[in-house]
GUVEX-243778 format. One line per 8 residues: number of its first residue (from 1); their letters; for each residue x, z, y of N, C-alpha, C, O. Coordinates in Angstrom, 3 decimals, decimal comma. Example, Ala and Ser with C-alpha at 12.3 -4.5 7.8 and 13.67 -1.06 7.14 Angstrom:
REM GUVEX-243778
1) AS) 13,190:7,800:-5,690:12,300:7,800:-4,500:13,200:7,800:-3,300:14,236:8,465:-3,319 ~ 12,850:7,080:-2,250:13,670:7,140:-1,060:12,900:7,870:0,030:13,409:8,039:1,138
//
This chain:
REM GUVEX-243778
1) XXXXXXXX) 13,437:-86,351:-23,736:12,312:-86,841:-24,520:11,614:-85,691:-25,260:10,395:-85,616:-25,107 ~ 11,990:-85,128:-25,745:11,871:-83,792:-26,509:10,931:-82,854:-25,342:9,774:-82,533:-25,613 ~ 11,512:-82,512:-24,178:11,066:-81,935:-23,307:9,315:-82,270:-23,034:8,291:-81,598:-23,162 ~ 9,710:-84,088:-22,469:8,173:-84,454:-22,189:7,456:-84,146:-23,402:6,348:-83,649:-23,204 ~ 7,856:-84,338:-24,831:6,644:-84,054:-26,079:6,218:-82,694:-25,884:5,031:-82,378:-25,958 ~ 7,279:-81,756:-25,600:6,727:-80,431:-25,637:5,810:-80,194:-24,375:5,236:-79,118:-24,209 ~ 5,760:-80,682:-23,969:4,733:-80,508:-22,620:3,430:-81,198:-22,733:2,401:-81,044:-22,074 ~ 3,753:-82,144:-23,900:2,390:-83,051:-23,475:1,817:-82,549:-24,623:0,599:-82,722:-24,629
9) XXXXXXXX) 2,358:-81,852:-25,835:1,490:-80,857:-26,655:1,108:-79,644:-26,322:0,183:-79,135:-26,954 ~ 1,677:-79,005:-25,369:0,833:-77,879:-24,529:0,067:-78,255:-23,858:-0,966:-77,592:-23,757 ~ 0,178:-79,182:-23,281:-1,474:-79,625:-22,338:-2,246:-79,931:-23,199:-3,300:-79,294:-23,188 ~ -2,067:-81,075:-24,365:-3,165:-81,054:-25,245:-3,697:-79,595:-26,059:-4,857:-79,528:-26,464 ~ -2,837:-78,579:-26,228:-3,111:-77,006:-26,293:-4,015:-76,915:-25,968:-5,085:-76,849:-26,572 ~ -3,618:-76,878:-24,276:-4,402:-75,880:-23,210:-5,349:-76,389:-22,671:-5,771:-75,732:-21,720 ~ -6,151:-77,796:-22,997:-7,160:-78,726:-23,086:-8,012:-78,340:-24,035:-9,239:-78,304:-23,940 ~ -7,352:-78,052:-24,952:-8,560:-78,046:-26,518:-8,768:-76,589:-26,085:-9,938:-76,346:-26,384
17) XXXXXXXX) -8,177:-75,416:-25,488:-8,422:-74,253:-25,555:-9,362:-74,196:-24,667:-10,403:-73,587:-24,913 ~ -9,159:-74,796:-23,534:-10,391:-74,317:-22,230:-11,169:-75,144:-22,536:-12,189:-74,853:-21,912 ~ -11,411:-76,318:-23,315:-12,577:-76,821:-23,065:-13,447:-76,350:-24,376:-14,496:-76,971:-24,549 ~ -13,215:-75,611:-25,047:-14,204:-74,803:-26,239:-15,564:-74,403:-25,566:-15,611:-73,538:-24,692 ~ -16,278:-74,841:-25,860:-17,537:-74,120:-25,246:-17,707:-72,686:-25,491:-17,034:-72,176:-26,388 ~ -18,473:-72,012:-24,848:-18,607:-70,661:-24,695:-19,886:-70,246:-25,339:-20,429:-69,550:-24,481 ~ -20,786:-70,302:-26,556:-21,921:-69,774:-26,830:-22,176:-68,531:-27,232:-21,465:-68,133:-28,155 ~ -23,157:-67,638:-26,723:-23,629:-66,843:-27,072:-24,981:-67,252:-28,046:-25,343:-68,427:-27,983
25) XXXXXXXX) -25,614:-66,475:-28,794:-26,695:-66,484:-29,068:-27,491:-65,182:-29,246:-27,077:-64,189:-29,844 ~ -28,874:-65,335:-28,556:-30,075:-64,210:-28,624:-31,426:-64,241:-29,197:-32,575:-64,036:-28,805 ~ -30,840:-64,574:-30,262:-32,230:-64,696:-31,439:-33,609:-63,751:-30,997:-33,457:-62,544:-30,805 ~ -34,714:-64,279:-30,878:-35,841:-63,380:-30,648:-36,992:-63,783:-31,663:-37,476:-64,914:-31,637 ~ -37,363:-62,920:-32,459:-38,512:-62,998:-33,759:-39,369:-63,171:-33,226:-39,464:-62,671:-32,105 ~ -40,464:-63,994:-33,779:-41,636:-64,669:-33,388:-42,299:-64,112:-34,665:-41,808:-64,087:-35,793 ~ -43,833:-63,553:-34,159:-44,384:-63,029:-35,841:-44,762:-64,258:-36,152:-44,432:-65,154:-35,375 ~ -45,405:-64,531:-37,149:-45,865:-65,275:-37,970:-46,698:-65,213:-38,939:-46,238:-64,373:-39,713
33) XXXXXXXX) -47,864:-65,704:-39,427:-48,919:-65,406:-40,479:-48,253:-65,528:-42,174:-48,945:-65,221:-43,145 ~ -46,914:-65,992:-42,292:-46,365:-66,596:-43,043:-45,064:-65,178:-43,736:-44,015:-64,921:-43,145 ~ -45,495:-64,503:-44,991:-44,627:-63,711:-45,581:-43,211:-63,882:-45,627:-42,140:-63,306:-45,437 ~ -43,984:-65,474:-46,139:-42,125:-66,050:-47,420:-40,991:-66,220:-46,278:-39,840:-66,533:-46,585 ~ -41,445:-65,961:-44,753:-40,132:-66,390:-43,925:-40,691:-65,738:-42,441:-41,784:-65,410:-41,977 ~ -38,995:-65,758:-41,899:-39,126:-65,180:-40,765:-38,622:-66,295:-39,474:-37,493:-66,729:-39,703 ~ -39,052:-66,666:-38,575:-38,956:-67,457:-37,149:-38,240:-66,952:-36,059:-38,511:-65,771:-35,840 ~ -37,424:-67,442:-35,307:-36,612:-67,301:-34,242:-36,542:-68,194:-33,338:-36,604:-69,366:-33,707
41) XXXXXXXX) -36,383:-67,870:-31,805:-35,776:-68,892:-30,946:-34,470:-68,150:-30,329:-34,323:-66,927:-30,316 ~ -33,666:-68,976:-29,886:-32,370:-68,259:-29,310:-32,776:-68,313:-27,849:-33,172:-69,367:-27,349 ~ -32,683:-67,216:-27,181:-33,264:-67,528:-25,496:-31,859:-67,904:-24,901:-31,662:-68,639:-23,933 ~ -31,071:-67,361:-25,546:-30,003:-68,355:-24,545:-29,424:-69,380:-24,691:-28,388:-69,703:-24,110 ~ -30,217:-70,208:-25,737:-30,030:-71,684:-25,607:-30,703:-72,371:-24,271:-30,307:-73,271:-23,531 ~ -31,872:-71,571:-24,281:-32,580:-72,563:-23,182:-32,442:-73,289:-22,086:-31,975:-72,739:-21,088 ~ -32,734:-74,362:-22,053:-32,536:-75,445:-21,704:-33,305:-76,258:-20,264:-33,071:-77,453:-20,448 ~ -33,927:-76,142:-19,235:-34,589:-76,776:-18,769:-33,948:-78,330:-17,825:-32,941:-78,359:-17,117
49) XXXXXXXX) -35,065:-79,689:-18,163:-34,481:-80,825:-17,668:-35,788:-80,863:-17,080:-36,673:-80,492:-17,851 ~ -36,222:-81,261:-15,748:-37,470:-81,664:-15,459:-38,391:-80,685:-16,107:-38,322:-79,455:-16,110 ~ -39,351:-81,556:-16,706:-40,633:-80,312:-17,594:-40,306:-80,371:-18,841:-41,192:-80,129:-19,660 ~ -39,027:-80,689:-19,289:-39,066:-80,271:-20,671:-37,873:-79,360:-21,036:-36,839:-79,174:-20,393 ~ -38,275:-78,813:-22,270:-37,671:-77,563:-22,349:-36,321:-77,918:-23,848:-36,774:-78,503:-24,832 ~ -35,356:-77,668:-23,856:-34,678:-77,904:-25,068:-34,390:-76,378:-25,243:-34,365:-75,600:-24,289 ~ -34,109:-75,906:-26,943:-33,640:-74,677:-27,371:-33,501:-74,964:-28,754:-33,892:-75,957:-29,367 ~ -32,773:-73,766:-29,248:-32,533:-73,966:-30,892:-33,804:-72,662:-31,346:-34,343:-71,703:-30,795
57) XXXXXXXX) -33,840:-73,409:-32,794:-34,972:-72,319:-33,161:-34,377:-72,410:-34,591:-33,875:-73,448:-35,020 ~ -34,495:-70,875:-35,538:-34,199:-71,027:-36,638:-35,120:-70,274:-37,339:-35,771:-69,429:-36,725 ~ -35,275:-70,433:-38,469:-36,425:-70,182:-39,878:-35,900:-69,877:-40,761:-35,306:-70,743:-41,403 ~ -35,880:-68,466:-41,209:-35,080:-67,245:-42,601:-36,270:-67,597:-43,066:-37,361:-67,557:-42,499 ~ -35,871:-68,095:-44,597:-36,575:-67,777:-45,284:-36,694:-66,680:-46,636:-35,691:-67,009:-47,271 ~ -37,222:-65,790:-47,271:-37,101:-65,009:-47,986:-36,501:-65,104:-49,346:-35,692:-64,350:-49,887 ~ -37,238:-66,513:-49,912:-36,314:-67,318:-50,841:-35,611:-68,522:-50,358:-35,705:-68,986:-49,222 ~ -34,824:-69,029:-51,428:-34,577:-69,939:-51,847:-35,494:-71,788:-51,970:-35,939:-72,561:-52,819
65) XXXXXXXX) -35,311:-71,663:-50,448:-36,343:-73,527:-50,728:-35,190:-75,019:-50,961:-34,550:-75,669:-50,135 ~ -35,301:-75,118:-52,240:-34,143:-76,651:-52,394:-33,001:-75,748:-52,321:-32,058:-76,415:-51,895 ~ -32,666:-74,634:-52,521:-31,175:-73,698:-51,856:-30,717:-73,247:-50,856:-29,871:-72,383:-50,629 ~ -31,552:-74,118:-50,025:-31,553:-73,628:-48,650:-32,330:-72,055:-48,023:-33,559:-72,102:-47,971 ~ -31,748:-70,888:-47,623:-32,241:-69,794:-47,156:-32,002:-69,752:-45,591:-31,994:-68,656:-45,029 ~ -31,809:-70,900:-44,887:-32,374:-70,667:-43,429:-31,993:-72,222:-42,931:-31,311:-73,061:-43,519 ~ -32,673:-72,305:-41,643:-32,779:-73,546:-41,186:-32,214:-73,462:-39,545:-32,280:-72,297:-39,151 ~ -31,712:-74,351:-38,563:-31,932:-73,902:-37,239:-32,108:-75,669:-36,846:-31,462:-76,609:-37,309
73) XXXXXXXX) -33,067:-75,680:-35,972:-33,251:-76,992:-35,208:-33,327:-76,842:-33,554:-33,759:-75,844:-32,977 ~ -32,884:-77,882:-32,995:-32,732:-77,915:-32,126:-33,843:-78,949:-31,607:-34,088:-80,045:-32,110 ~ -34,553:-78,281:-30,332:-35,899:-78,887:-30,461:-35,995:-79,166:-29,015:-35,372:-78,535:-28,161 ~ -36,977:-80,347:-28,733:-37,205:-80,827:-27,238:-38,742:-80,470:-27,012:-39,518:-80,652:-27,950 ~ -39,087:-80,099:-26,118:-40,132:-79,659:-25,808:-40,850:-80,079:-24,417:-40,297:-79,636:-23,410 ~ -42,157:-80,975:-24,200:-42,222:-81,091:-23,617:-43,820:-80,826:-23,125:-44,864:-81,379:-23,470 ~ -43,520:-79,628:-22,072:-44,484:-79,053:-21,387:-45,623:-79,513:-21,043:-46,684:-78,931:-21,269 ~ -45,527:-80,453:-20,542:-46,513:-80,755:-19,984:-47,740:-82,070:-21,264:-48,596:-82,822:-20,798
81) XXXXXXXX) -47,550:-81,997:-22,140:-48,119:-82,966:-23,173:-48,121:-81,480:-24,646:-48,666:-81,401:-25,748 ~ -47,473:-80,825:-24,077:-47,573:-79,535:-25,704:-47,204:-80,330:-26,700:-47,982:-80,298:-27,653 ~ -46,052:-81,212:-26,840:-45,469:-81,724:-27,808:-44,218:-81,556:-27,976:-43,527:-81,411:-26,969 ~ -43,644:-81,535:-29,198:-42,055:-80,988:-29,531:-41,452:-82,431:-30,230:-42,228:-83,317:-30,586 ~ -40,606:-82,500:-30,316:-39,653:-82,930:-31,410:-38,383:-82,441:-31,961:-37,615:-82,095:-31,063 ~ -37,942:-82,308:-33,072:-36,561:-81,865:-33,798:-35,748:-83,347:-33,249:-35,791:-84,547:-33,519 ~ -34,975:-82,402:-32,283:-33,463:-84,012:-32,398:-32,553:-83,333:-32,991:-31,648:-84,154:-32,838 ~ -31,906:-82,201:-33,737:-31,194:-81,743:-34,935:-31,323:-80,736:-35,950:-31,758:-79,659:-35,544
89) XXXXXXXX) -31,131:-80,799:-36,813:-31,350:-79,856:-37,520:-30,363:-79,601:-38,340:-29,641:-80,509:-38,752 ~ -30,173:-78,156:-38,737:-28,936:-77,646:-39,643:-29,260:-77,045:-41,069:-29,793:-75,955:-40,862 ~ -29,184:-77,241:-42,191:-29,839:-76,115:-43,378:-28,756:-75,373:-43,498:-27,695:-75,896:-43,156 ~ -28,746:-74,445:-43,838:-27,539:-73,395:-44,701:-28,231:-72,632:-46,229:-29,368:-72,496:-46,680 ~ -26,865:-72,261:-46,672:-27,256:-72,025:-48,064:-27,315:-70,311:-47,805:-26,926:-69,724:-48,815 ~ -27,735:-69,323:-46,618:-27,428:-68,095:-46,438:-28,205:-68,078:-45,490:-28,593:-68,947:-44,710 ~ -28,490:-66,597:-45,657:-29,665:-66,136:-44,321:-29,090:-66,752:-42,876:-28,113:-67,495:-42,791 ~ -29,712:-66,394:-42,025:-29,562:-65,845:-40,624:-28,449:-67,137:-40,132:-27,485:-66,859:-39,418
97) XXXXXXXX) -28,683:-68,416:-40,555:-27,921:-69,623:-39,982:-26,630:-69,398:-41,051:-26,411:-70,609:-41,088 ~ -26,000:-69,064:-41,598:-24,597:-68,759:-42,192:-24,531:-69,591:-43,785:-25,493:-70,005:-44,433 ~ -23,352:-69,651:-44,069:-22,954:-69,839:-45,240:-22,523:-71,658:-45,396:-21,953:-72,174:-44,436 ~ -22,777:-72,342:-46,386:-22,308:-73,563:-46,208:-23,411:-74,256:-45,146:-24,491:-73,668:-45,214 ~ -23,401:-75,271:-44,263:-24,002:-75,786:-42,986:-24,542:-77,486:-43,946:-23,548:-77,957:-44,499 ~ -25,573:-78,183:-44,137:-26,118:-79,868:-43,695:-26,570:-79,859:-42,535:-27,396:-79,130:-41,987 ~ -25,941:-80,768:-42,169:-26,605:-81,234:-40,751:-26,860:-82,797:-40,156:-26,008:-83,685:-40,109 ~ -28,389:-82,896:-39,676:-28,812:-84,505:-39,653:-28,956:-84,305:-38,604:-29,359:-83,210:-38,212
105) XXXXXXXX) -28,645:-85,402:-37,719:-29,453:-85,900:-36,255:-30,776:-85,935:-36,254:-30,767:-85,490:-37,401 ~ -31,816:-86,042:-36,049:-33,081:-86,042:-35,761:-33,472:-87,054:-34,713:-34,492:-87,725:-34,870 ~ -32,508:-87,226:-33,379:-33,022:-87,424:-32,153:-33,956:-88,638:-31,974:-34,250:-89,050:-30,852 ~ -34,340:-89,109:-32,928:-35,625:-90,459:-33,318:-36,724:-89,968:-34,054:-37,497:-90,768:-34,582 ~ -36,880:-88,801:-34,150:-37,812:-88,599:-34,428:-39,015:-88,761:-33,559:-38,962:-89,156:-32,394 ~ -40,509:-88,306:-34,439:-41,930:-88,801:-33,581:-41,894:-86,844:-32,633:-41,274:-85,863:-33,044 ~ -42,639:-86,919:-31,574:-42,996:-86,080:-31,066:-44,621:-85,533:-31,918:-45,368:-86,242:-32,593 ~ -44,728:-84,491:-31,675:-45,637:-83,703:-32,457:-45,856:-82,499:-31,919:-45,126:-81,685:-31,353
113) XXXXXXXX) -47,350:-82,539:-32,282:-48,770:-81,151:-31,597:-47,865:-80,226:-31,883:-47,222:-80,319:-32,929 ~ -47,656:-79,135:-30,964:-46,833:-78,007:-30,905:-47,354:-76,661:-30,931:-46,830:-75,577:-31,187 ~ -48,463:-76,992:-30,615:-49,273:-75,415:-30,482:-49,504:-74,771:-31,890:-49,729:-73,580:-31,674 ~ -49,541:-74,966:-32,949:-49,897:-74,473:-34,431:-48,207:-74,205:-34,656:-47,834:-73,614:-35,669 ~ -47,514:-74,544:-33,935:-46,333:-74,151:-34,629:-45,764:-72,717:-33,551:-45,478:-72,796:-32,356 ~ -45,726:-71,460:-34,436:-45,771:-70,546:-33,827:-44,523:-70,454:-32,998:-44,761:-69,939:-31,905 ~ -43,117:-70,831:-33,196:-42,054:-70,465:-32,824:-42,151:-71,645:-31,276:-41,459:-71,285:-30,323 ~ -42,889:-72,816:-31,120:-42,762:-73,607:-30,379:-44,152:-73,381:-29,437:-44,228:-73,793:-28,280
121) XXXXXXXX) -45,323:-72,598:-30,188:-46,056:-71,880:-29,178:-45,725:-71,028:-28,206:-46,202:-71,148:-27,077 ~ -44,648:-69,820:-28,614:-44,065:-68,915:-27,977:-43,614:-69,203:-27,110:-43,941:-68,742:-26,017 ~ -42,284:-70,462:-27,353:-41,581:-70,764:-26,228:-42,555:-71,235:-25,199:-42,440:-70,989:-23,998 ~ -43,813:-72,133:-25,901:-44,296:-72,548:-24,533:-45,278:-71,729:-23,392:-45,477:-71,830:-22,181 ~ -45,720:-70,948:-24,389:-46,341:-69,758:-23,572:-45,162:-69,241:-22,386:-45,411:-69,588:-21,231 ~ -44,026:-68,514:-22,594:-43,110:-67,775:-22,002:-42,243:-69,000:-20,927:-41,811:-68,514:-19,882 ~ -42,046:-70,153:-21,092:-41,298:-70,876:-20,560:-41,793:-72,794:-20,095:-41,220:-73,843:-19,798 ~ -43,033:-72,331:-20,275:-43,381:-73,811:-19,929:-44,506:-73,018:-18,623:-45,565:-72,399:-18,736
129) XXXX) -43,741:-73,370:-17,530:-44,288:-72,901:-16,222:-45,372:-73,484:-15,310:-44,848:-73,617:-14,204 ~ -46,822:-73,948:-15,270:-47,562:-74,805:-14,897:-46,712:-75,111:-13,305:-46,148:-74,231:-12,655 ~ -46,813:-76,684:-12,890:-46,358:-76,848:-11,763:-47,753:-76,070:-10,663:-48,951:-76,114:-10,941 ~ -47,230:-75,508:-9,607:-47,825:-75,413:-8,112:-48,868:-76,145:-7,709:-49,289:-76,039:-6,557
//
């Protein structure tokens, strides 16, 4: 009996170990007309389903907004209409994504004009590919 427990807690081990996802991230700065903060998308989130595009995007800000000094959302994008939506979003109390984490679902949110938003212009310039 002893035997089978010890076995069936190494598989549950060696389950939780391989199935960890593997992320990298490659933050790329987007300028912006905007001092008080700096914009990012991670290119190796990207995502393609059909014509729409999913990726995380995050927003340093210089101060302190509500306590929050950076943001990252995870955003759906869809090409062919130039509309986005946030289906998550994370605040932290520290630059560059770090420090204590809130985090809300979004995924009901309304879709929304994407082109004025510089970090979701970029992506669509670079990765929203007109069909043939």
């Amino acid at each position: 009996m002893i035997l089978l427990k010890s076995v069936v807690l190494l598989a549950v081990f060696c389950c939780g170990v391989i199935s960890v996802p593997a992320y990298s991230e490659d933050w790329v700065a987007i300028r912006t007309s905007e001092p008080q903060k700096e914009e990012y998308y991670d290119a190796d989130s990207i995502k393609r389903i059909a014509r729409d595009i999913f990726f995380w995007s995050m927003v340093d800000f210089k101060f302190p907004v509500m306590g929050i000094l950076s943001r990252k959302n995870y955003i759906e994008l869809d090409c062919d209409r130039a509309l986005y939506r946030v289906r998550k979003q994370i605040l932290y109390e520290d630059s560059l994504g770090t420090g204590q984490a809130y985090e809300s679902d979004m995924a009901k949110s309304e879709m929304l004009q994407g082109l004025t938003v510089p970090v979701i212009s970029e992506v669509m310039t670079k990765f929203c590919i007109p069909d043939d």
